[in-house]
C-alpha positions, 0 to 999 in steps of 0.5 A: 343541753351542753355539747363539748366537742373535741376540748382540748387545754393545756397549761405550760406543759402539762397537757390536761384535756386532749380531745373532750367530747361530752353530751350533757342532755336536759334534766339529767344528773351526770357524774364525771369521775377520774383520778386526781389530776385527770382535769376534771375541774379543769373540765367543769370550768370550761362549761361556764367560761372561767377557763378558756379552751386551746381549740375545741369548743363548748356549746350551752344550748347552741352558744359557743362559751369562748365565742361570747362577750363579757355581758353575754358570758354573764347572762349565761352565768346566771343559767347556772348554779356553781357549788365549788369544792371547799364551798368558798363561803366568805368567813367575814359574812353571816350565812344571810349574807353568802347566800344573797351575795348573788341577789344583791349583785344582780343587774335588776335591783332586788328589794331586801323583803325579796332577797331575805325570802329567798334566803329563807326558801333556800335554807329550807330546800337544803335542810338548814332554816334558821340560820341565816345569822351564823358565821361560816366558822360556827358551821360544820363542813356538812353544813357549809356545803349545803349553805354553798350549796343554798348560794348556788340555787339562790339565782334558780339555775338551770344547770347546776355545777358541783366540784367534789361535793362530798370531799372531806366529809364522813360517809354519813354526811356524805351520803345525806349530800347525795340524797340532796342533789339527787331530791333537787334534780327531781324537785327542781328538774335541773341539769345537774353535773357532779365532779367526783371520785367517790364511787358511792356518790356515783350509784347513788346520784348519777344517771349517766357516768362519764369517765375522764381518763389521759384527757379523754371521754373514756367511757360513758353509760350507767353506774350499773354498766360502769361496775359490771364492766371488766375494761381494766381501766375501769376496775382499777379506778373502782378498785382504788376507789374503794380502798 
């Protein structure tokens, strides 16, 4: 479970989280949704110590993130799986390379036989075996999300992270994203957290939505109570959304 508790953080003056409170139960797939600016990434990164509250805290089953030290910060890491919105794959590597990045710098040595086995089983979860040799530059932004994505699940994670996974992708690749991260939720029964603007994604992924607006949990509950709501926040962020 992951327990934001009055999250609040600022940079200069620009006061982007004021008073997050947010409940992430165990197996779910929540979607945080909001306009551009509102600190959703700002939000996500928190939950893995890459940003450090102003007050407030984040507790990842019961550890407060900003009270731990650089080891323990890294061993909470490896609990999660983080698929970053332009998928920050490393252009001068092969695909084989990407993926085992996070095998090789482990603490416990991996031989390569284990690490190239785990690429391979990876690819194959995310629909891409055989590609192992390729370079980011030969692969399409479809492809290169789910090879980010391979990378984030190389560790087996418990919670997994995604920053915007359908941006600049058409609808039809945007629409197989999202039967992929709801097929890993079910397959591999993890936390998932998706960061998104996209109202589709949201039907089709989330179980529980939860809508960041002036720096604050606005609502939380169903995509199915988030569009039948007539809250005018609400369905002037679906309404432009959709247009």
């Amino acid at each position: 479970m992951i327990e934001i508790d009055n999250l609040y953080k600022s940079f200069g003056d620009n006061q982007v989280l004021r008073g997050v409170d947010l409940v992430i139960n165990k197996g779910e797939t929540l979607v945080i949704i909001g306009r551009s600016g509102e600190g959703k990434s700002v939000l996500i990164k928190h939950i893995v110590g890459l940003l450090q509250p102003d007050s407030g805290q984040v507790r990842v089953e019961g550890e407060i993130v900003s009270n731990l030290n650089e080891i323990q910060l890294y061993t909470l890491r490896k609990k999660f799986g983080f698929l970053f919105q332009g998928s920050a794959l490393f252009d001068s590597m092969t695909v084989a390379e990407n993926i085992g990045l996070p095998l090789v710098e482990a603490e416990v040595k991996i031989p390569q036989s284990e690490i190239d086995e785990i690429i391979s089983e990876k690819l194959e979860l995310v629909g891409l075996p055989g590609i192992q040799g390729l370079k980011p530059s030969e692969l399409s932004g479809g492809m290169k999300k789910r090879v980010g994505l391979a990378r984030a699940l190389a560790t087996n994670p418990e919670y997994i992270l995604y920053d915007e996974p359908t941006t600049g992708l058409d609808p039809i690749m945007s629409d197989s994203i999202d039967d992929l991260i709801r097929e890993l939720g079910k397959k591999l029964n993890v936390t998932s957290v998706v960061v998104t603007h996209d109202m589709f994604s949201v039907r089709n992924v989330a179980h529980k939505v939860a809508l960041l607006h002036k720096g604050k949990i606005y609502f939380t509950g169903t995509p199915e109570e988030l569009t039948k709501s007539t809250d005018k926040v609400i369905t002037d962020f679906i309404k432009r959304t959709e247009n």
